[in-house]
C-alpha positions as CSV (number, residue, x, y, z in Angstrom):
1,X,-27.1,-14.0,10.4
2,X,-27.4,-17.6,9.6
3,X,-26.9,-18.3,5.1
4,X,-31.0,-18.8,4.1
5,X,-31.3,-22.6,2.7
6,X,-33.0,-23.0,-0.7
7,X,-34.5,-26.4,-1.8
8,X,-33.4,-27.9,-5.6
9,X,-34.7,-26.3,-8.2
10,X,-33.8,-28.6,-10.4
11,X,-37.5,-30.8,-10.3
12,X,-39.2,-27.3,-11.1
13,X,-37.0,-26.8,-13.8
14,X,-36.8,-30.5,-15.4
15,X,-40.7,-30.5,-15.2
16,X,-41.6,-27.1,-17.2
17,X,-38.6,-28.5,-19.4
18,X,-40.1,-32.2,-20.3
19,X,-44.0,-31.4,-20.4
20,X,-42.9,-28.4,-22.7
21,X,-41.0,-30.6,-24.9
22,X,-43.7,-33.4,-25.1
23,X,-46.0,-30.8,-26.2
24,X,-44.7,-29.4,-28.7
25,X,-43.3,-32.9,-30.2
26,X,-46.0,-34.4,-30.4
27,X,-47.6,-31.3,-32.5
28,X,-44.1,-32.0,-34.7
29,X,-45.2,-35.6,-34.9
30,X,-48.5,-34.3,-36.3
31,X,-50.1,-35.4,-33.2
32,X,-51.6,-32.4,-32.1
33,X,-52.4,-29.5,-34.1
34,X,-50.9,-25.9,-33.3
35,X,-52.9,-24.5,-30.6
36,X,-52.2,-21.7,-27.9
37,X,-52.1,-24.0,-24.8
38,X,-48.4,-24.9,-26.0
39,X,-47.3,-21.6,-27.2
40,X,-48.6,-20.5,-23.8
41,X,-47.1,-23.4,-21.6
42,X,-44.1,-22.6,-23.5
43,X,-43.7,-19.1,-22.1
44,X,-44.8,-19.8,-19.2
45,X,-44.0,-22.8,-17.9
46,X,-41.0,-24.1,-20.3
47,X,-39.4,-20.3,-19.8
48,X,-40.2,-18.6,-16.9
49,X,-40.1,-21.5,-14.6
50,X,-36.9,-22.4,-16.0
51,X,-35.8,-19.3,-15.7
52,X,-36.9,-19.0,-12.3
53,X,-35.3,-22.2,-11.7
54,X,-32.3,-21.3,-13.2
55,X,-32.0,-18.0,-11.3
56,X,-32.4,-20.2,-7.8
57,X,-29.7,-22.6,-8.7
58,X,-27.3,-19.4,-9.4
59,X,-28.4,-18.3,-5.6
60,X,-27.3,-21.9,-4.5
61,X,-23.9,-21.2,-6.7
62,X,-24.0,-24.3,-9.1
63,X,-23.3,-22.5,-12.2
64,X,-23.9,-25.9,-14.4
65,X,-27.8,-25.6,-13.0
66,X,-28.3,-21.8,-13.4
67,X,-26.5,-21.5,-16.7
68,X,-29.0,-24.6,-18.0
69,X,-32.2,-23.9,-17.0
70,X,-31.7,-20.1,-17.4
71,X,-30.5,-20.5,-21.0
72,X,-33.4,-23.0,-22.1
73,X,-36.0,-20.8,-20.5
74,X,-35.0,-18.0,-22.3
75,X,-35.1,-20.5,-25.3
76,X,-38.7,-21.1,-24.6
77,X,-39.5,-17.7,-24.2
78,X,-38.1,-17.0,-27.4
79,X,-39.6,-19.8,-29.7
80,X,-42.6,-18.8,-28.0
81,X,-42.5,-15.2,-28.5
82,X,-41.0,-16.1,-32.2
83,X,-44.1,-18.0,-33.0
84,X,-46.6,-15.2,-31.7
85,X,-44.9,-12.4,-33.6
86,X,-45.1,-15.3,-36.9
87,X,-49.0,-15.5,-36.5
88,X,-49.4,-11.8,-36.2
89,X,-47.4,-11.6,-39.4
90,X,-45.3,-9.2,-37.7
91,X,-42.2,-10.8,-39.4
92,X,-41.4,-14.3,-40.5
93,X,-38.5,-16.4,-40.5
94,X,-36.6,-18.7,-42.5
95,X,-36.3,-22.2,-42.4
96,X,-32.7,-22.0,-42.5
97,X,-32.4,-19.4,-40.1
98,X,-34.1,-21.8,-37.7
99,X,-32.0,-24.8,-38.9
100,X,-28.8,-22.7,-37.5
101,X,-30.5,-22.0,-34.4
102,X,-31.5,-25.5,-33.8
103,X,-27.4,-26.6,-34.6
104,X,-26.1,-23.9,-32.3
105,X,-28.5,-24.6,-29.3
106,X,-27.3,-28.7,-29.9
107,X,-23.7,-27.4,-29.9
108,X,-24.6,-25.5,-26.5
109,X,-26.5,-28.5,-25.4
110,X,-23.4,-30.9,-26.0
111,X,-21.2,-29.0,-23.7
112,X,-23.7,-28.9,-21.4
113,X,-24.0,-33.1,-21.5
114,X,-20.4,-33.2,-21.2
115,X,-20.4,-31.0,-17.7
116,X,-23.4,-33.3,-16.7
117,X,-21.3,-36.5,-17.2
118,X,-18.3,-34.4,-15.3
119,X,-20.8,-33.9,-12.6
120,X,-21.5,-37.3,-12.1
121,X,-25.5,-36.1,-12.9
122,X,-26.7,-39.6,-14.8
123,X,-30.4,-38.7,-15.2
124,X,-29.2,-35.2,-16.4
125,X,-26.4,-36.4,-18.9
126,X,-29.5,-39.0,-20.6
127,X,-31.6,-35.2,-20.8
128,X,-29.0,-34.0,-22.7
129,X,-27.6,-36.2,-24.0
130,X,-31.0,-37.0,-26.2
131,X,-31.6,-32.9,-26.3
132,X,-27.9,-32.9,-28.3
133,X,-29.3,-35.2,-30.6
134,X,-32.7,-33.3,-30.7
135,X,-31.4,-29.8,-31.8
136,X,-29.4,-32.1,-34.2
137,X,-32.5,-34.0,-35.9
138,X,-34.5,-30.5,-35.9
139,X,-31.8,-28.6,-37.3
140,X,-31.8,-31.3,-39.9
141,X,-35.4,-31.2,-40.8
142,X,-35.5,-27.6,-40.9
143,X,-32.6,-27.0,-42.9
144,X,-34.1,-29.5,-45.3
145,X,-37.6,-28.6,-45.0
146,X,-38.3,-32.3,-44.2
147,X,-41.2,-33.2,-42.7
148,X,-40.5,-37.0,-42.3
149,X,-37.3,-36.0,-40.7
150,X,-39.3,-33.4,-38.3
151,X,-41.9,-36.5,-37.5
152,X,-39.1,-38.3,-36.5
153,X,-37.5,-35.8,-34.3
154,X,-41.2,-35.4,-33.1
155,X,-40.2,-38.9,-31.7
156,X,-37.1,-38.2,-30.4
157,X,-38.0,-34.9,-28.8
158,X,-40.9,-37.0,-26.7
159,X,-38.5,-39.4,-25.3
160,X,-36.3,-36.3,-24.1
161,X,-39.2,-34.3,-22.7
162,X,-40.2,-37.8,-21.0
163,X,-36.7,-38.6,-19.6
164,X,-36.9,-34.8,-18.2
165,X,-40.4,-35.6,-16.3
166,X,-38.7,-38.6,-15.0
167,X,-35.7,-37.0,-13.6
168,X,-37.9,-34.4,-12.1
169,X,-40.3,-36.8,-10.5
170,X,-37.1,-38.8,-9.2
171,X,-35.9,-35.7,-7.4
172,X,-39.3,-35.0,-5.7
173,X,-39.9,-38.4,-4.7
174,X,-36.2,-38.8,-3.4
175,X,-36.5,-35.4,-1.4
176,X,-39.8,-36.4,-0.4
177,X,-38.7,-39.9,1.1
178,X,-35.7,-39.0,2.2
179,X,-33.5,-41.4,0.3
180,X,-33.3,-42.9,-3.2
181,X,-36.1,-44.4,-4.5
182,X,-35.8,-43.8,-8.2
183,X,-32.5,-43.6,-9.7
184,X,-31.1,-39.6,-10.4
């Protein structure tokens, strides 16, 4: 029986990643208010899509893809499902204990861009790359309770949720075309 073919994951996964981050950095930035569409898109689309993503890129045996977008889905699905039990009062946690959450997902994300830049994966290794620093700046502002410092990380975060969009759309349109079009 002939091995079944699966396409890249990788655009589904970059593109629930970036539009999830924009979001939500923007409502950091003080943009947007809090609202349910992003604590939604969040579970939904930043998580289970990645996950999904994640799961497909396992299938396909790249390990670097399916530990990624597996591990940051679950990360959305977890700040998502953090926030929900936070407005139900259900429990509520600590700036600090979000500061070392941030730090240790930037430590994860780190290793990560080093694999990327292994892999040769330019448009990846600018993702994270700017994610590393992203966990960083939030860690930062959270451990501080600093809400310039979370503005400005509302900034950052935008640029890595928009170089994720990019990379996405570069995939589609290089798979759709056939060759290289926009720079991965």
């Amino acid at each position: 029986m002939p091995e079944e073919e699966w396409g890249n994951p990788a655009a589904l996964g970059l593109a629930g990643f970036g539009l999830t981050t924009t979001a939500l950095s923007f409502y950091n930035m003080g943009v947007i208010g809090a609202s349910g569409y992003t604590l939604s898109y969040g579970f939904m689309y930043g998580g289970l899509a990645q996950v999904i993503a994640g799961i497909i890129d396992f299938r396909r045996d790249n390990t670097f893809g399916g530990t990624a977008f597996t591990s940051y889905g679950l990360f959305w699905i977890g700040l998502a499902l953090l926030n929900l039990l936070e407005h139900y009062k259900i429990f509520t946690s600590s700036p600090g204990e979000l500061a070392v959450w941030m730090a240790l997902w930037g430590i994860f994300t780190l290793y990560l861009t080093v694999g990327a830049i292994a892999l040769k994966a330019r448009a990846v290794s600018v993702v994270l790359g700017l994610l590393t620093i992203l966990f960083f700046l939030l860690s930062a502002a959270f451990g501080l309770n600093n809400q310039t410092l979370l503005k400005i990380a509302g900034g950052w975060g935008v640029a890595t949720g928009l170089s994720a969009v990019y990379t996405s759309a570069a995939i589609v349109i290089n798979t759709s075309y056939g060759k290289t079009v926009l720079p991965e």
